[in-house]
C-alpha positions as CSV (number, residue, x, y, z in Angstrom):
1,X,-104.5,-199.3,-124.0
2,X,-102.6,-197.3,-121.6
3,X,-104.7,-194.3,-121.4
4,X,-106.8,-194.8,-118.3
5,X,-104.1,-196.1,-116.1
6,X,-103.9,-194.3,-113.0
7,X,-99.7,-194.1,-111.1
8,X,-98.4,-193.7,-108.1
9,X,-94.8,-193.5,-106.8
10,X,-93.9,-195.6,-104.7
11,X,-90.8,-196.7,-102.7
12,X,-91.4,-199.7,-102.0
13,X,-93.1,-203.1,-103.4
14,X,-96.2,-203.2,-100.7
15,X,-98.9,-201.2,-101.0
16,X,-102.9,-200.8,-100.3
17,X,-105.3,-199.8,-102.9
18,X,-109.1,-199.7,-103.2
19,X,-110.4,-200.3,-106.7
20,X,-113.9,-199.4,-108.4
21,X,-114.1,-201.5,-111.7
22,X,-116.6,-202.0,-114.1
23,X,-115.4,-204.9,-116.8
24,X,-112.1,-203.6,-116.2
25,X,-108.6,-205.4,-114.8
26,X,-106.1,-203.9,-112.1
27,X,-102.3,-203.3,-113.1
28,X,-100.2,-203.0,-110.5
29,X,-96.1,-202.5,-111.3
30,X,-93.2,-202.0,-109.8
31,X,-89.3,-202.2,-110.0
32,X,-88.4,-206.2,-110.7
33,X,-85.2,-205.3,-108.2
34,X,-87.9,-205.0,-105.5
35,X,-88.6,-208.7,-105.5
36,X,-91.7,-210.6,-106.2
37,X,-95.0,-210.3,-104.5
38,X,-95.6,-212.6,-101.9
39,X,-99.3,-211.9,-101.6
40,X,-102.5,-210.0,-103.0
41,X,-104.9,-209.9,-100.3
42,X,-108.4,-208.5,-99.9
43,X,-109.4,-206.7,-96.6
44,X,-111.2,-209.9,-95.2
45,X,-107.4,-212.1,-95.5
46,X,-108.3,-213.9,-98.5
47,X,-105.2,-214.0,-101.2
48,X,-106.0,-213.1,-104.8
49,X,-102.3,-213.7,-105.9
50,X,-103.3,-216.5,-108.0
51,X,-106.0,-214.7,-109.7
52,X,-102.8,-212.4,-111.3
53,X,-100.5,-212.9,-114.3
54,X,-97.1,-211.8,-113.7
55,X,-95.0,-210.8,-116.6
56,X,-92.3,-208.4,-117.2
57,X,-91.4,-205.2,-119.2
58,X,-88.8,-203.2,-119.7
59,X,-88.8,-198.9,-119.4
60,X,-85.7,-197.0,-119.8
61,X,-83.4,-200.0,-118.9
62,X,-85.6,-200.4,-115.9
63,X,-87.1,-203.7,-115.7
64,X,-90.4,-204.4,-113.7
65,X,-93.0,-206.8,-112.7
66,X,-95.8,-206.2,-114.2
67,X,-99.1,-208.3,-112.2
68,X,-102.2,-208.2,-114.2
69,X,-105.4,-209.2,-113.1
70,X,-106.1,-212.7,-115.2
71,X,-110.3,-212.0,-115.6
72,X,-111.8,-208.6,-115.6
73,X,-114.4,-207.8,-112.8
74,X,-116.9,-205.4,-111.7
75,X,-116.9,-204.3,-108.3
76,X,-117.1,-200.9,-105.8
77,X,-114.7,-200.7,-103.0
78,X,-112.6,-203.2,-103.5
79,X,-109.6,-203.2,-101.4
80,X,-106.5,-204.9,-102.1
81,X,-103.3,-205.0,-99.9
82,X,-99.9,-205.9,-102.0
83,X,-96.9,-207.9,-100.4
């Protein structure tokens, strides 16, 4: 379900975001024309790009990446820088 998906516009592909999840998985999508990610990084370095599933969709002719966490988690705080 769609219906507790928070948005934000962006211009660009990169972006920093701090997640609070309980059993839950982060979305995070943007315009395919942006170009893939080239990383998913925590605040200590580490790269959680693997840990993703990247797949597309389509909206109003638009397509966009679409990266899924694979496994949900619980955590508080968690910051995650996109690239």
């Amino acid at each position: 379900s769609t219906d507790n998906l928070s948005r934000k516009l962006r211009t660009s592909r990169s972006d920093t975001l701090t997640f609070n999840l309980t059993n839950q998985r982060v979305l995070y999508m943007y315009p395919k024309s942006f170009g893939n990610l080239t990383s998913i990084k925590d605040a200590n370095g580490f790269d959680y790009i693997n840990s993703y599933t990247l797949s597309n969709v389509t909206v109003n002719d638009v397509e966009y990446n679409v990266y899924i966490l694979t496994d949900p988690v619980t955590i508080t705080g968690f910051k995650q820088i996109y690239n």
